[in-house]
DRENMIPA-340273 format. One record per residue (C-alpha): residue number from 0; residue in one letter; x, y, z. Coordinates in pm, 1 decimal, decimal comma. Each point is the difference from the previous one (the first is absolute). Last residue first. Layout:
<nodes>
+-----+---------+----------+----------+----------+
! num ! residuo !       xx !       yy !       zz !
+-----+---------+----------+----------+----------+
! NUM !       A !        X !        Y !        Z !
...
+-----+---------+----------+----------+----------+
</nodes>
This chain:
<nodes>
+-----+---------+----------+----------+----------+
! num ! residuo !       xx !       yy !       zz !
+-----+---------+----------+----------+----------+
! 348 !       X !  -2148,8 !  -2040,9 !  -1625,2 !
! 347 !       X !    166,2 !    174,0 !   -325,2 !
! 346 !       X !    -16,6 !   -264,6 !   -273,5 !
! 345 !       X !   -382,9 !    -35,6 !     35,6 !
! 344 !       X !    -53,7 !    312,5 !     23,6 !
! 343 !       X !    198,7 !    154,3 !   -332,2 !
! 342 !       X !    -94,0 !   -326,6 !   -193,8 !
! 341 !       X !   -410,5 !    103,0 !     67,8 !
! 340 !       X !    119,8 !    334,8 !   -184,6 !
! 339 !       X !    128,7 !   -196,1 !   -274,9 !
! 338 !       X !   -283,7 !   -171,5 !     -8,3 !
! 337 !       X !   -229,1 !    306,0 !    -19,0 !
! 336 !       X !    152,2 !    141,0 !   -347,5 !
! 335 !       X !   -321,0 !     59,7 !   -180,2 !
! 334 !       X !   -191,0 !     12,9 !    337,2 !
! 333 !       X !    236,9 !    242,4 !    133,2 !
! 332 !       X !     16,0 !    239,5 !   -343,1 !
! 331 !       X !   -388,7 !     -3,7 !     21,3 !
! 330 !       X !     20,7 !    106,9 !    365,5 !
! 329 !       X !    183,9 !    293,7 !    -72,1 !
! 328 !       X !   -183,3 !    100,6 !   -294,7 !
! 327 !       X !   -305,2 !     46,0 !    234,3 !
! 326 !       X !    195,2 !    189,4 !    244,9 !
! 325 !       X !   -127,2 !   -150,6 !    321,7 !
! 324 !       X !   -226,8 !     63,7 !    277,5 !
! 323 !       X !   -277,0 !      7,0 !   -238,4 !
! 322 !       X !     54,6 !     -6,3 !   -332,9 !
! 321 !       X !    145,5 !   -317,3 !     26,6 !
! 320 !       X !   -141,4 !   -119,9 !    307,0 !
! 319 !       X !   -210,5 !   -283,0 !    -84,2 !
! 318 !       X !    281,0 !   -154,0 !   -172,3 !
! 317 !       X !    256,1 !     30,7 !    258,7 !
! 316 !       X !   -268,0 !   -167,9 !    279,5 !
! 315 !       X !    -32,9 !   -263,5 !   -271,6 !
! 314 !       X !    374,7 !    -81,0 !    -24,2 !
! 313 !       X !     65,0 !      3,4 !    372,0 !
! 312 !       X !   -265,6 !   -238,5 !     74,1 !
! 311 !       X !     95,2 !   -253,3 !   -301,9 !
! 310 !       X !    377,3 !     26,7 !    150,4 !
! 309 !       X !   -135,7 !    -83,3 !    344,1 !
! 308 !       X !     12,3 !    211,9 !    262,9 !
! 307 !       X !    218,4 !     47,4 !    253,5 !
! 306 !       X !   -149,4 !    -24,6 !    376,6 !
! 305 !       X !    -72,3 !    320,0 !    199,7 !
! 304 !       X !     98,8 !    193,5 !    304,4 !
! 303 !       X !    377,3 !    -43,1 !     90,2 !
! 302 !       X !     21,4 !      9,2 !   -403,3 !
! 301 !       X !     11,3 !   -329,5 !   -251,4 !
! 300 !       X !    129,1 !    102,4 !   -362,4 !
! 299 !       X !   -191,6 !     34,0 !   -325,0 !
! 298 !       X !   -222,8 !    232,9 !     95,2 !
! 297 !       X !    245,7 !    230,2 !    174,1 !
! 296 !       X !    259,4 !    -51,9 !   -309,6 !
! 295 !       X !   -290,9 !    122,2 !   -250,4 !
! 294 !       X !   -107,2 !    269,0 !    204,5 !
! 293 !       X !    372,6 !    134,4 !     35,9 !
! 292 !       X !     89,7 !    -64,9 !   -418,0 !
! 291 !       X !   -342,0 !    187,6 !    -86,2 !
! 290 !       X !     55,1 !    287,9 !    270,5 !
! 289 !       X !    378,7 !     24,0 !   -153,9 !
! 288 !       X !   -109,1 !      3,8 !   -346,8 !
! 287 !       X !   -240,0 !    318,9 !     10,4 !
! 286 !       X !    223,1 !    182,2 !    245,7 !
! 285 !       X !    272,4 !    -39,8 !   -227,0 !
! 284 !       X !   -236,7 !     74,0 !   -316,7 !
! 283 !       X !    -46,8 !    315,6 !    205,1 !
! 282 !       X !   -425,2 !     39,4 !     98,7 !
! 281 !       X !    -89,2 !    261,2 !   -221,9 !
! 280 !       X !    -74,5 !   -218,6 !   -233,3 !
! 279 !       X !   -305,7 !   -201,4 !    162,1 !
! 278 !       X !   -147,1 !    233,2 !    287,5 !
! 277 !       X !    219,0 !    141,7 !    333,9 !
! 276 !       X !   -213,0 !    -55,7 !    332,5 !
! 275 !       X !    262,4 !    234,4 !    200,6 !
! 274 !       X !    129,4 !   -243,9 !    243,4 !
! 273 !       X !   -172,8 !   -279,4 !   -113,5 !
! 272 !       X !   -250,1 !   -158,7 !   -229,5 !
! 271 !       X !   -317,9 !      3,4 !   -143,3 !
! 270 !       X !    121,2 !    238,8 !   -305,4 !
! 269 !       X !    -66,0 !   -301,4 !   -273,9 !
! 268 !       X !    333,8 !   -104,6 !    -46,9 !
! 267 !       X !     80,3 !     -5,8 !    357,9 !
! 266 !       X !    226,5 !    169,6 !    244,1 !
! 265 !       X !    175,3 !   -275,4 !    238,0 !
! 264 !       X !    364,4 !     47,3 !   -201,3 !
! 263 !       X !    -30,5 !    359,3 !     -7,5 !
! 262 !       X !    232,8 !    202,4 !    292,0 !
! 261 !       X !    290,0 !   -324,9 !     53,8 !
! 260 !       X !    -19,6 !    -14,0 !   -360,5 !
! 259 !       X !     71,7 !    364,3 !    -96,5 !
! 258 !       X !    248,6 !     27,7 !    281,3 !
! 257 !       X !    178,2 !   -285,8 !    -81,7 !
! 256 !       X !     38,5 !    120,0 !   -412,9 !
! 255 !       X !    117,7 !    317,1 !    211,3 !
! 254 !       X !    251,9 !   -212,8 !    127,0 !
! 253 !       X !    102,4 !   -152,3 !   -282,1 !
! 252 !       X !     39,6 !    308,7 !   -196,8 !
! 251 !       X !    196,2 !    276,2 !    217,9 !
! 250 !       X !   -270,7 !    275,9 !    119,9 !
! 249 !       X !    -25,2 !   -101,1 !    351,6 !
! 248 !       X !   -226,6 !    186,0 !    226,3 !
! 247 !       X !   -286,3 !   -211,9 !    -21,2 !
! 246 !       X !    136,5 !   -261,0 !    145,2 !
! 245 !       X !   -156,1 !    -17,0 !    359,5 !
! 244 !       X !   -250,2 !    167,8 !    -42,0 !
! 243 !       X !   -113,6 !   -219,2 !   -328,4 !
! 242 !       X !     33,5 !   -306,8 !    238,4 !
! 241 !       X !   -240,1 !    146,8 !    287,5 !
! 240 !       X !   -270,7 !     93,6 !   -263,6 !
! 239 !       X !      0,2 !   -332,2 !   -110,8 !
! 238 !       X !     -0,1 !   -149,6 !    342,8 !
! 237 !       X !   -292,3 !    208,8 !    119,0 !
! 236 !       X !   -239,7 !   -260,7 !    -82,6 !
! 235 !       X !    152,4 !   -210,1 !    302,0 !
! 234 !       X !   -204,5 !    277,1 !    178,6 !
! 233 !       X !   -335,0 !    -19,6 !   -194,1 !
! 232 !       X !     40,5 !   -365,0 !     58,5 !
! 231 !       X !     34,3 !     10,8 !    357,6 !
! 230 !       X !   -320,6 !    237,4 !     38,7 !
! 229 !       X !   -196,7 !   -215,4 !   -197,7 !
! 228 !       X !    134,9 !   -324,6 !    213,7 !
! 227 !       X !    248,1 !   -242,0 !   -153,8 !
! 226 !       X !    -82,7 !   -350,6 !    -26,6 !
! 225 !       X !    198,0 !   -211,9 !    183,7 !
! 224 !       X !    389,0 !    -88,8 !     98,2 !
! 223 !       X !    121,4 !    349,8 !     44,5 !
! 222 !       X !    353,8 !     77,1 !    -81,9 !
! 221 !       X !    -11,0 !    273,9 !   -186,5 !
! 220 !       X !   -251,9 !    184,6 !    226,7 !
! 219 !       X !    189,8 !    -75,6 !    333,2 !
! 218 !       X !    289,1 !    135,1 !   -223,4 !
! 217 !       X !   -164,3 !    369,9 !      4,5 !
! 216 !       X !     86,4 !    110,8 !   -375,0 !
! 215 !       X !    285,2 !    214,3 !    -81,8 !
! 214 !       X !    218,1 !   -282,2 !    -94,5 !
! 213 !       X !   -281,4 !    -90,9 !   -233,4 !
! 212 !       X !     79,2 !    284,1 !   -204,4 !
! 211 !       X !    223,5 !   -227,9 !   -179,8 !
! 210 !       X !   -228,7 !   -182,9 !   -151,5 !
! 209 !       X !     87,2 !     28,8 !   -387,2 !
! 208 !       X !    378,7 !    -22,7 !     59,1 !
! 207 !       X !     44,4 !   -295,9 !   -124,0 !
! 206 !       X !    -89,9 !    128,1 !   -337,7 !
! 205 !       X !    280,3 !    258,3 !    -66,7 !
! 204 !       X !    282,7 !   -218,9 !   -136,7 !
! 203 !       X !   -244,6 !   -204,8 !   -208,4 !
! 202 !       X !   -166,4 !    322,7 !    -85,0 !
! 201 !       X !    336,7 !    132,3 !   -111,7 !
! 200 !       X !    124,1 !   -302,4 !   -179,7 !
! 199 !       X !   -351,5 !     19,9 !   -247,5 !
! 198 !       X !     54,4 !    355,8 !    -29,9 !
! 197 !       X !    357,4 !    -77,0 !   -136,0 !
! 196 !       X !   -119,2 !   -243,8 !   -236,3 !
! 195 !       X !   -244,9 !    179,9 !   -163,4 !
! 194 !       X !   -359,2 !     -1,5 !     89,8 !
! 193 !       X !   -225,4 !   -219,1 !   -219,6 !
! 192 !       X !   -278,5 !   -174,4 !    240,5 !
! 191 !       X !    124,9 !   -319,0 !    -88,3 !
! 190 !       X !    384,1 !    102,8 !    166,4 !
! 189 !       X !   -189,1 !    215,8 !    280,5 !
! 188 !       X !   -188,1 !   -286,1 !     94,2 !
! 187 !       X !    337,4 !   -261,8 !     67,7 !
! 186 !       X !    143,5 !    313,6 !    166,5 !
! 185 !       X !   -325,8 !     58,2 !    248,0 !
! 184 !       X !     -3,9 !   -397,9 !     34,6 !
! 183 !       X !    342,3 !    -38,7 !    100,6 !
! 182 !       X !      5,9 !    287,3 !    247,3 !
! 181 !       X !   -329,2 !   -159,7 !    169,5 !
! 180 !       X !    148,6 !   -288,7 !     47,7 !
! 179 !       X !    320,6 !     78,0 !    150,8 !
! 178 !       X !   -224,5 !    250,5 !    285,6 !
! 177 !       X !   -206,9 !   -332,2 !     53,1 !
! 176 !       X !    329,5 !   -183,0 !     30,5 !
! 175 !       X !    140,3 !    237,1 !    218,7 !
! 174 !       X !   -324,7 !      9,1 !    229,1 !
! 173 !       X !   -244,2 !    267,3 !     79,7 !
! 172 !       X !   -146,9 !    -12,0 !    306,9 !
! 171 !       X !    121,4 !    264,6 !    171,3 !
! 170 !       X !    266,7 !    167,2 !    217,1 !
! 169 !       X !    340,0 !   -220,5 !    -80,1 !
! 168 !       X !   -115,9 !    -23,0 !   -376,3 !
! 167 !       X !    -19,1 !    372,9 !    -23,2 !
! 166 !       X !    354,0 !     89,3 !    134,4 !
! 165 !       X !    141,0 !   -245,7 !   -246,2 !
! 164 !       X !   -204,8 !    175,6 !   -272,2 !
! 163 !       X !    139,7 !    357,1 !    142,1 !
! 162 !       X !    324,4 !   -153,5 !    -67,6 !
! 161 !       X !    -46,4 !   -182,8 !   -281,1 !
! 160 !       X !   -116,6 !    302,1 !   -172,4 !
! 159 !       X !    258,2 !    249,1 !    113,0 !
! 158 !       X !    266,9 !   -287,4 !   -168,6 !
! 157 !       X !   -222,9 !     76,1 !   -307,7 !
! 156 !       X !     82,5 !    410,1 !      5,6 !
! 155 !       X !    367,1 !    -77,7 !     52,5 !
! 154 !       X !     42,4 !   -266,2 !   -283,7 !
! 153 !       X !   -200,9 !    260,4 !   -214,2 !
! 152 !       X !    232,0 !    257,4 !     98,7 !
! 151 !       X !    326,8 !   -184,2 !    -73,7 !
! 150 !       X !   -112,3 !    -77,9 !   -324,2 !
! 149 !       X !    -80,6 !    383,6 !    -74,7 !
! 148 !       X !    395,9 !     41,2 !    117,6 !
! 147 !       X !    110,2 !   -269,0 !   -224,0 !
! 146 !       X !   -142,0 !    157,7 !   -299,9 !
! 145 !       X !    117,0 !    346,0 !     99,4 !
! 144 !       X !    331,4 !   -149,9 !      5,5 !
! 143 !       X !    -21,7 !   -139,8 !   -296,2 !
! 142 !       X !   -177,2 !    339,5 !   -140,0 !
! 141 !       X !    314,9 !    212,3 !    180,3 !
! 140 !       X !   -129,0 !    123,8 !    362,9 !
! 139 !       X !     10,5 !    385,5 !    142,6 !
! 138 !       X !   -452,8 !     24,8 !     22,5 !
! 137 !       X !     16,0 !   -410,0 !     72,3 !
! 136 !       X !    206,7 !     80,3 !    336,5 !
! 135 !       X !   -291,8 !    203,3 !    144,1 !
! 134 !       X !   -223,4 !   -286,0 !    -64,2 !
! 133 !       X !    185,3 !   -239,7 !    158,7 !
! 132 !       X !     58,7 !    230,0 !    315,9 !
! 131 !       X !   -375,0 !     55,6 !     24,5 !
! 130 !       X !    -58,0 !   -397,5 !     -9,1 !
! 129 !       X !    293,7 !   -101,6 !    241,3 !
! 128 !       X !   -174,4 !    245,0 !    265,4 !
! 127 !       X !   -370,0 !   -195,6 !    -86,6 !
! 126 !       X !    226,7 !   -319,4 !     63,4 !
! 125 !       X !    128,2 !    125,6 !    323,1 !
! 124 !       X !   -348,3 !    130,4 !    141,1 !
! 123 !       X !   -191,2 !   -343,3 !   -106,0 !
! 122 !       X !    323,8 !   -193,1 !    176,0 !
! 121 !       X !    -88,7 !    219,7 !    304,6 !
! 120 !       X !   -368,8 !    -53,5 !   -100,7 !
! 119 !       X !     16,5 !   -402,8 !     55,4 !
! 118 !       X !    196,4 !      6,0 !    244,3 !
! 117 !       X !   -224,5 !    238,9 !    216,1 !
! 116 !       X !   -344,3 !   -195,2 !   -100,3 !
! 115 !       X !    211,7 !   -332,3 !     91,0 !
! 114 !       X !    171,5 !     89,4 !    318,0 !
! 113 !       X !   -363,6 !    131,0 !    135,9 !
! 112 !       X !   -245,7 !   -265,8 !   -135,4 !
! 111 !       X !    282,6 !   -282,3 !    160,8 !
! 110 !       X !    -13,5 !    192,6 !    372,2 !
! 109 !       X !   -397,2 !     51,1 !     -4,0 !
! 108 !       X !    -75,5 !    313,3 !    140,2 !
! 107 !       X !   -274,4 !    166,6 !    223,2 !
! 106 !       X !    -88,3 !    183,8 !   -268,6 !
! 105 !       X !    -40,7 !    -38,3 !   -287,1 !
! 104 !       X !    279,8 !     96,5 !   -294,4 !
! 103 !       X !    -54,9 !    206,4 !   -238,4 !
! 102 !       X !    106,9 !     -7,4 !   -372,5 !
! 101 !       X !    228,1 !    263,6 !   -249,8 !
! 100 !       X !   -175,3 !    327,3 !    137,2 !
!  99 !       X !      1,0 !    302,3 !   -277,1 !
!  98 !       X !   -297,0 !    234,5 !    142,2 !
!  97 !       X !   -258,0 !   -257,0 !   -205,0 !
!  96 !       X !    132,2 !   -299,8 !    156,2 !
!  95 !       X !    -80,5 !    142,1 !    351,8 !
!  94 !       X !   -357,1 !    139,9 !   -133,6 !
!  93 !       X !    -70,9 !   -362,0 !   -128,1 !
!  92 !       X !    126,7 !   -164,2 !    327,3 !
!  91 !       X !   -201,8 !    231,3 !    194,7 !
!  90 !       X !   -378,6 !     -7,2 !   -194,7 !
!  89 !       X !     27,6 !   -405,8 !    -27,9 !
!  88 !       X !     26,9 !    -49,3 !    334,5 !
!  87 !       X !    296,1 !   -170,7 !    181,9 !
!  86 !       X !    104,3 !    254,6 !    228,7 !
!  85 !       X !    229,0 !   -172,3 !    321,3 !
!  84 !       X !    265,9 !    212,4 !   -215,4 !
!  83 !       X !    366,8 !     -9,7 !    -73,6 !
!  82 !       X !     57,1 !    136,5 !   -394,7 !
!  81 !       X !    277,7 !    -54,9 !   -177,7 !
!  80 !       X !    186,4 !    245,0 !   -133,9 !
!  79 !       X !    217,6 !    -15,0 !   -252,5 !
!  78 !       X !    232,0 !    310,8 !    -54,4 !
!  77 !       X !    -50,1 !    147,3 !   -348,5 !
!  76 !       X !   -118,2 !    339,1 !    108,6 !
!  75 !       X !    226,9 !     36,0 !    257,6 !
!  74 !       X !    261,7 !    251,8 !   -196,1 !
!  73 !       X !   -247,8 !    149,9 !   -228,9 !
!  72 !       X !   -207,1 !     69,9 !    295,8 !
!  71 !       X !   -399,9 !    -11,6 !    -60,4 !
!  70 !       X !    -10,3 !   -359,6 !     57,3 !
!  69 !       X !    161,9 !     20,6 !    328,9 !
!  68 !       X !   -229,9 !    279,0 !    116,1 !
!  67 !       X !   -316,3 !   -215,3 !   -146,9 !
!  66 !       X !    169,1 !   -306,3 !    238,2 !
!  65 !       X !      5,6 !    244,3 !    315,0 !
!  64 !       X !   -382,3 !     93,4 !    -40,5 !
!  63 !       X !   -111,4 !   -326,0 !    -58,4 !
!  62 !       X !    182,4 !   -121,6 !    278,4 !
!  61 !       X !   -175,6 !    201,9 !    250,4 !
!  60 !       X !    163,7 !    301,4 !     67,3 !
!  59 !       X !    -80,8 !    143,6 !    396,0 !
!  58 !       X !   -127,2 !   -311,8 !    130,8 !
!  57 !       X !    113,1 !   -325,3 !   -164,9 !
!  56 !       X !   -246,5 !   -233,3 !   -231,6 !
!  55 !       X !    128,5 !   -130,2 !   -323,3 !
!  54 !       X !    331,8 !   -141,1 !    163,0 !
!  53 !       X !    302,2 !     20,2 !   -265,4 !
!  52 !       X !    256,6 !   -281,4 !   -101,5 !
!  51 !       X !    239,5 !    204,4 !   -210,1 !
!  50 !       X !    299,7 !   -112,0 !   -234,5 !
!  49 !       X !    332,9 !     77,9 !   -134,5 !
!  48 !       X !     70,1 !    262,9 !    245,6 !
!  47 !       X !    211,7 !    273,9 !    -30,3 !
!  46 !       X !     61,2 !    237,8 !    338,1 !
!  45 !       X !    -24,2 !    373,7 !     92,9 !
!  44 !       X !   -310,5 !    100,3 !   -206,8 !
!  43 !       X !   -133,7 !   -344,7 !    108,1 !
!  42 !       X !     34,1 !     61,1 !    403,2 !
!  41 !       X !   -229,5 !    319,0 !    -20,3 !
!  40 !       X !   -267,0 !   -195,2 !   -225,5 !
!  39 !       X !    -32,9 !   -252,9 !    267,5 !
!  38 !       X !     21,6 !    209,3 !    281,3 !
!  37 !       X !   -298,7 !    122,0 !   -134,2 !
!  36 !       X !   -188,5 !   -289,7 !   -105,2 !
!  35 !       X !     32,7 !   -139,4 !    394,1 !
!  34 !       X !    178,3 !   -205,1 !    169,9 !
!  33 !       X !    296,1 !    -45,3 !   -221,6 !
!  32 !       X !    253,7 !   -288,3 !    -81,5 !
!  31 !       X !    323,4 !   -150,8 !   -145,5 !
!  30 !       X !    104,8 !   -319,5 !   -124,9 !
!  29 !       X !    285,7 !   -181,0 !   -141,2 !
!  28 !       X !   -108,3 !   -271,0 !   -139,9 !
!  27 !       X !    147,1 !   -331,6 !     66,5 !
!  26 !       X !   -251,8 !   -232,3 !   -145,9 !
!  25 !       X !    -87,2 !    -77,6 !    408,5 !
!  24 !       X !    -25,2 !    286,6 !     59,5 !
!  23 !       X !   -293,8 !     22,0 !   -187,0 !
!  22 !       X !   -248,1 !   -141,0 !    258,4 !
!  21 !       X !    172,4 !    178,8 !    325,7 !
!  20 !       X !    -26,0 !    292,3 !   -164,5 !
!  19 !       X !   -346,3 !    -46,5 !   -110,6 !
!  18 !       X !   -126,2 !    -99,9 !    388,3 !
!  17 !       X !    204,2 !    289,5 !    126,8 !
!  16 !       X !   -199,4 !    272,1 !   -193,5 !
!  15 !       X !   -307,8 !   -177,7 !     57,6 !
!  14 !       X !     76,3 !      8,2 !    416,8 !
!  13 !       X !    132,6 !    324,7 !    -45,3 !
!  12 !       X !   -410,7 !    133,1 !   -137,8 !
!  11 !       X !     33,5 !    368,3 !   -183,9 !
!  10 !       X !    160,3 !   -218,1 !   -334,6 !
!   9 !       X !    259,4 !    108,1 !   -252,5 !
!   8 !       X !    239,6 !   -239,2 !   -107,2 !
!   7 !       X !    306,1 !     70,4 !   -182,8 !
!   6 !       X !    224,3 !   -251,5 !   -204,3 !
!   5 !       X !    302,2 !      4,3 !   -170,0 !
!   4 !       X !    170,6 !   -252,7 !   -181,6 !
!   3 !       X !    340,7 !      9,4 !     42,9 !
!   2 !       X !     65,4 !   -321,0 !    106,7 !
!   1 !       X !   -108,1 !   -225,9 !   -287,1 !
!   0 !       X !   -130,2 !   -298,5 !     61,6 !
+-----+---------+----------+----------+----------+
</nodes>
């Protein structure tokens, strides 16, 4: 681990304070905190630190306050901060990703949530810095060199991916091999479909990304056994808006690819669908593909909650919803091509 890292938590309660240092000590960080959001912002203009774990609710500045400060300083402004909150609602985690928040933690902690949310965006933070200095090194760069640079970047911007995908396995119930799937399908669609070769790498690149935003989402949700209540569902709902927050601010290709998907891939052909009820084409063919390839792999595979169903199930749900859920000419290309689809699962359990 490396020792440099630095780390400030800001927290009104000791006793949270010392629980979290005594957590991420063990990484050997080397920590530093604040009891309230002043302090806070009085010990950064002295001190660098490479990331912030902030409490929501301190007298004085709450940590709304003291993150929009952050944000509005060119020299703090691309600090992660992570948000420490015994908040889960819908309302607070939006507004906290909204000001420029990476995640949040709840509160009172769990020791292998913690290390992994704050390795996870320290390696985030050090490939983002990699990124800039790329790109500033193109602009002064021969074309073989510029070649190698722009190769560089896309290594960069998928290493991100698996990341954040690690980060997303370890909190829901998405699996590797579902996440595998998926990717396979979107690129084996994108190929019939007609997009070039390098769109078809991107969404295969960018796919498993698609439910990101479930790291925002209230694990006792994720991980419940039964049916979901109305007000459950409208919460695990939030997951698309949740994943375009959280990369929406990246401009390089794969990522915003991730974005796209992460934002449209439960909106439906015919506008019944969610976050913003988008209608046929002006869904993105990414979105388009990736909410075929993720319905098809959740039908096809056993969840917590269901059984798989059979191929002659899957087929006629497809059918009925072309037009429906589904691109119409998306489903057509499928049942043309279906058993290589049916290959991609079966080879991939």
């Amino acid at each position: 681990m490396n020792m440099t890292n630095q780390i400030l938590i800001v927290d009104d309660v000791l006793d949270n304070i010392q629980v979290a240092m005594n957590i991420l000590k063990e990484d050997n960080y080397d920590l530093a905190f604040a009891r309230n959001g002043v302090e806070a912002l009085e010990l950064i203009k002295f001190q660098e630190f490479d990331l912030i774990l902030l409490d929501i609710m301190m007298p004085e500045m709450d940590g709304f306050q003291v993150c929009t400060k952050l944000k509005e300083n060119e020299k703090t402004r691309a600090i992660p901060i992570i948000f420490l909150t015994a908040k889960v609602d819908v309302d607070s985690i939006a507004e906290g990703f909204e000001l420029g928040a990476v995640d949040y933690v709840t509160k009172p902690f769990h020791a292998n949530e913690l290390l992994a949310r704050v390795k996870t965006h320290l390696q985030l933070a050090n490939a983002n810095k990699e990124l800039k200095e790329l790109n500033a090194a193109l602009k002064t760069k021969s074309k073989l060199e510029h070649h190698r640079l722009t190769n560089e970047i896309e290594d960069t911007q998928k290493e991100v991916i698996y990341m954040l995908t690690s980060l997303m396995e370890s909190f829901s119930d998405e699996t590797g091999k579902h996440i595998s799937r998926v990717a396979e399908y979107s690129r084996l669609l994108a190929h019939y479909y007609g997009l070039n070769d390098d769109d078809a790498e991107i969404i295969y690149a960018a796919a498993p990304m698609h439910d990101i935003g479930k790291i925002a989402v209230d694990s006792k949700i994720l991980h419940k056994k039964g049916k979901l209540t109305t007000e459950e569902y409208t919460a695990m709902k939030e997951h698309a808006t949740f994943g375009h927050k959280i990369l929406q601010n990246s401009q390089r290709k794969i990522l915003k690819a991730a974005e796209i998907i992460a934002y449209q891939h439960h909106e439906k052909w015919d506008g019944s669908g969610y976050p913003r009820g988008l209608k046929a084409e002006n869904i993105h063919i990414y979105g388009r593909i990736v909410s075929f390839a993720d319905v098809f792999d959740a039908l096809s595979n056993p969840r917590a909650y269901k059984k798989a169903w059979s191929k002659e199930e899957v087929l006629n749900y497809i059918t009925e919803e072309a037009g429906k859920h589904f691109d119409p000419h998306l489903v057509e290309l499928f049942l043309k091509h279906q058993d290589e689809f049916v290959a991609i699962n079966e080879n991939n359990q």
